[in-house]
C-alpha positions, 0 to 999 in steps of 0.5 A: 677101086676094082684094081684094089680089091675094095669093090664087095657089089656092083649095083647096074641098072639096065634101061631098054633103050636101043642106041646103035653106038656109045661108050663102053662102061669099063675101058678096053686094058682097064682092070680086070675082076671076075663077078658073079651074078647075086641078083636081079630084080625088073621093074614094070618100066622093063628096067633091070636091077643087077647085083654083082659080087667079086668071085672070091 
């Protein structure tokens, strides 16, 4: 869907959790999209709610 344009926000939620190692959330050579930051809110647990909007 990234690669078709059909993307209009990408709604990330960002736990604080120290792990040392995992997998990456896109893969390395997938498709590329350049995204602005169009906000944030955190909550009291210190999780963070980020929205991301393609750059037109």
């Amino acid at each position: 869907m990234l690669a078709d344009g059909l993307v209009d926000e990408v709604h990330l939620f960002m736990y604080p959790l120290v792990a040392g190692a995992g997998g990456r959330l896109f893969p390395e050579g997938g498709a590329s999209a350049k995204f602005t930051l169009g906000g944030t809110e955190a909550y009291d647990g210190g999780v963070l709610h980020l929205t991301y909007m393609p750059v037109q």
